[in-house]
C-alpha positions as CSV (number, residue, x, y, z in Angstrom):
1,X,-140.9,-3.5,-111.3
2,X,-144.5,-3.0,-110.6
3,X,-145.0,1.1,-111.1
4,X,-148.2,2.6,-109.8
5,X,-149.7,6.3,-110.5
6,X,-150.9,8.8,-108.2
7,X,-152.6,12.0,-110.1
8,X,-152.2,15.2,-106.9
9,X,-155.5,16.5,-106.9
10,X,-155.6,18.6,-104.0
11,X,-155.0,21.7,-105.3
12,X,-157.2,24.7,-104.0
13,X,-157.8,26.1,-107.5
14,X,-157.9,29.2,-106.2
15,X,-157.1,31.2,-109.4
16,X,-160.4,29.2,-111.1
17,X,-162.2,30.8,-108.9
18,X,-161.8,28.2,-105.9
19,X,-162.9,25.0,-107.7
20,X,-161.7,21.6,-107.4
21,X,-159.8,21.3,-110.5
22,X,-160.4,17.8,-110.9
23,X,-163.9,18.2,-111.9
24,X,-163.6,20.9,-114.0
25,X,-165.6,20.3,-117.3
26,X,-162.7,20.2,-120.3
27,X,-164.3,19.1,-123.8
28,X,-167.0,17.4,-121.8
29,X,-165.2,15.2,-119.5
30,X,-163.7,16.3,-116.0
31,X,-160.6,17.7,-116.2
32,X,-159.0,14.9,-114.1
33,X,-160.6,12.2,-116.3
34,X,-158.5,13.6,-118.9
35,X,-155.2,12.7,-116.7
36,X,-156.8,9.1,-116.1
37,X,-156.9,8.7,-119.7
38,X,-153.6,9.4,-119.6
39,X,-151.9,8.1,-117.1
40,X,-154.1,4.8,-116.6
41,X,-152.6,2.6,-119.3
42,X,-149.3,3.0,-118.4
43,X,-149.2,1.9,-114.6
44,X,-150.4,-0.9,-112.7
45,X,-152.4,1.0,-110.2
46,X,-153.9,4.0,-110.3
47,X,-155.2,6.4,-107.5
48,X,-156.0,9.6,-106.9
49,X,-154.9,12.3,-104.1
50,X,-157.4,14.7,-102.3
51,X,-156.7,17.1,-99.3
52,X,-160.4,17.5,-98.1
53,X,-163.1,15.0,-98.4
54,X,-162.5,12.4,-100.2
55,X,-165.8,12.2,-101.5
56,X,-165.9,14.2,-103.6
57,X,-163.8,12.5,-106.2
58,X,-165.5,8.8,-105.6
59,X,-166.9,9.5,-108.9
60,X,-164.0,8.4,-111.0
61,X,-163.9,5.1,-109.4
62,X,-160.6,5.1,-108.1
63,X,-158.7,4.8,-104.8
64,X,-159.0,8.1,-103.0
65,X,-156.1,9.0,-100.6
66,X,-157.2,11.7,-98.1
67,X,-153.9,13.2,-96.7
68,X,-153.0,12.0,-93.0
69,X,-154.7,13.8,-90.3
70,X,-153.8,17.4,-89.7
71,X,-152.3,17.3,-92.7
72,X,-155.2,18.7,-95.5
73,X,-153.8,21.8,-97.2
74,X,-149.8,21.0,-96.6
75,X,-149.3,20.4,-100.4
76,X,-148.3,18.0,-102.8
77,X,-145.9,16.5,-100.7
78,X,-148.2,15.4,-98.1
79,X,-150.0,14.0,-101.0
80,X,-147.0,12.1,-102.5
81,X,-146.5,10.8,-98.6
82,X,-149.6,9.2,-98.8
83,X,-149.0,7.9,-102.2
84,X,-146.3,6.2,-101.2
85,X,-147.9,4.3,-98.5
86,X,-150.6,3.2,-100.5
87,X,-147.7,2.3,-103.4
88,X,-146.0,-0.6,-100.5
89,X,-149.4,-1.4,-99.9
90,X,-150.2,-2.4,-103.1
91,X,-146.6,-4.2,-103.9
92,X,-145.1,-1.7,-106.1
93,X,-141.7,-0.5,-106.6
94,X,-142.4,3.1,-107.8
95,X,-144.7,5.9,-107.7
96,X,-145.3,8.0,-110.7
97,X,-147.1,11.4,-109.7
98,X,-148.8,13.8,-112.1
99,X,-151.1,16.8,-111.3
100,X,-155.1,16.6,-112.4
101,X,-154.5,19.9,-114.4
102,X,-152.1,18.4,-116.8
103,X,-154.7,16.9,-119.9
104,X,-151.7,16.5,-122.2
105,X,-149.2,14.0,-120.3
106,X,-147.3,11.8,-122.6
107,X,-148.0,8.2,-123.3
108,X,-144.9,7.3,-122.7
109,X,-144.4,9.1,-119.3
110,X,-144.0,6.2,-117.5
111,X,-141.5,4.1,-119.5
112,X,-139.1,7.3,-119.9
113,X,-139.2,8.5,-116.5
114,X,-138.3,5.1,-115.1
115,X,-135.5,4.6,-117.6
116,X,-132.8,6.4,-115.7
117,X,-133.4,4.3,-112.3
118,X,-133.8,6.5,-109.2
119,X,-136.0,9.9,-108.4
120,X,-137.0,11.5,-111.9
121,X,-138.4,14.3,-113.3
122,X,-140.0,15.5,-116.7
123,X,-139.0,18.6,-118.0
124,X,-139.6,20.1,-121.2
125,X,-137.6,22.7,-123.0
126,X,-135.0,23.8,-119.8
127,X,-138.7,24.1,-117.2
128,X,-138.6,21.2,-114.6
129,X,-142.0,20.3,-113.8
130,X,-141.8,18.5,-110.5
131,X,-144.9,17.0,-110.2
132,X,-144.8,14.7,-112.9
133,X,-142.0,12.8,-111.2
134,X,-141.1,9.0,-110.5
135,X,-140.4,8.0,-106.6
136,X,-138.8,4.6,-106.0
137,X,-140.6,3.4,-102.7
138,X,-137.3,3.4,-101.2
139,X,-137.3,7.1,-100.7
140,X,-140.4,7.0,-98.6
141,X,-138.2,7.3,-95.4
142,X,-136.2,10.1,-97.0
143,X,-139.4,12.1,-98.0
144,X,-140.8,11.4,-94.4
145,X,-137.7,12.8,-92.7
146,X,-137.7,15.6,-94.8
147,X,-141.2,16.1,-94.4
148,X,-140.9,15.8,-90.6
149,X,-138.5,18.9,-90.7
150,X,-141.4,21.4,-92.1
151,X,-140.1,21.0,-95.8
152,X,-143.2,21.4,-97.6
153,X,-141.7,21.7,-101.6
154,X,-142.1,19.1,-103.9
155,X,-138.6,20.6,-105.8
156,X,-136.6,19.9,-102.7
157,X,-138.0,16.5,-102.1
158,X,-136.6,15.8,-105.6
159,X,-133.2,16.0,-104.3
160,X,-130.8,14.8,-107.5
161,X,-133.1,13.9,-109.3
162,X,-132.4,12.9,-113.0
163,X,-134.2,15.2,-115.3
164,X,-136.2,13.6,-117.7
165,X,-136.1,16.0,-121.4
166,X,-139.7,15.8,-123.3
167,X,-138.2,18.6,-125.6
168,X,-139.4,16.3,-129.0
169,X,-143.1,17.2,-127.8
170,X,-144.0,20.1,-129.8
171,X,-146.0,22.1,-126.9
172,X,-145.4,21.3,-123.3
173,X,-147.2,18.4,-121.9
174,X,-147.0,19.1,-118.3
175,X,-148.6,22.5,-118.5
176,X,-151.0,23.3,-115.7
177,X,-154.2,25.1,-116.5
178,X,-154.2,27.2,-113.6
179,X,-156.5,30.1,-115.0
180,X,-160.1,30.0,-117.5
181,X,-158.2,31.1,-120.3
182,X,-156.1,27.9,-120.1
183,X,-158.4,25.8,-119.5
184,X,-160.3,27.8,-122.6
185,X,-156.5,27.2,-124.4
186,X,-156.6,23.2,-124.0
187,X,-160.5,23.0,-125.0
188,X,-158.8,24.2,-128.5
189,X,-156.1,22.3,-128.1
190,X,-158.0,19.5,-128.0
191,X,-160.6,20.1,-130.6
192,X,-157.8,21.1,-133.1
193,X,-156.5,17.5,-132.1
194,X,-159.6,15.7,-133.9
């Protein structure tokens, strides 16, 4: 099955002070080129999901995917809608999602979370983290339906989901840097790394 990637980068960013995530500097390298590293090798297609202008993450060289009109702002899950779309377009069976603030992702995200067959999600140490998630393409109607009710959480879109444990990972993988300080944490992180 042909599995392609879609990092949500749409986020506000309000607690960094309003800033598009994405392109905050981390070691010297946006923070969302940190994710591509990541998440790149282990998918067939890669794109990337942005609530306002697209524009403004051309720089990475990947697909952009503005969400659908009158739709900027509605969240992840109008993000993962449009993900989906552009996953049939492209011929694949699944849709791996992963935020831009999440440097760390596992290399073998991918491969685990599509072991169980069906909607999964990583968690790590008993804390679901429901962005980094595979969709089968054939929930696209169910996520539209649900969608088209005013349902705007990415949890409930997960439905049954299997829960994927990363609990061998020493620190969590998934963690968001929502605030300076964390991004401050993972620029240590990742110089202790070296």
């Amino acid at each position: 099955m042909r599995i392609a990637g879609l990092i949500l980068a749409g986020g506000q960013g309000r607690r960094m002070g309003g800033v598009a995530k994405a392109l905050l500097p981390l070691s010297g390298r946006p923070l969302a080129a940190h994710v591509i590293a990541r998440l790149a090798p282990q998918v067939d297609r890669l794109a990337l999901s942005a609530n306002g202008d697209p524009a403004h993450l051309a720089g990475f060289g990947l697909p952009v995917l503005a969400d659908l009109p009158g739709e900027a702002g509605e969240g992840p899950l109008a993000g993962l809608r449009a993900g989906l779309r552009w996953a049939a377009a492209e011929g694949a069976g699944a849709l791996v999602t992963a935020a831009t603030d999440t440097p760390f992702l596992p290399a073998d995200l991918v491969v685990r979370l599509a072991a169980p067959g069906g909607v999964a999600c990583a968690t790590w140490r008993g804390r679901a983290h429901y962005t980094a998630a595979l969709w089968p393409l054939c929930e696209a109607d169910r996520i539209e339906a649900l969608f088209a009710t005013g349902e705007r959480r990415v949890r409930v879109a997960l439905g049954a989901a299997t829960e994927v444990a990363f609990d061998d990972l020493p620190e969590d993988p998934f963690a968001n840097l929502n605030t300076p300080e964390d991004l401050a944490a993972a620029a240590a992180r990742l110089g202790g790394a070296r």
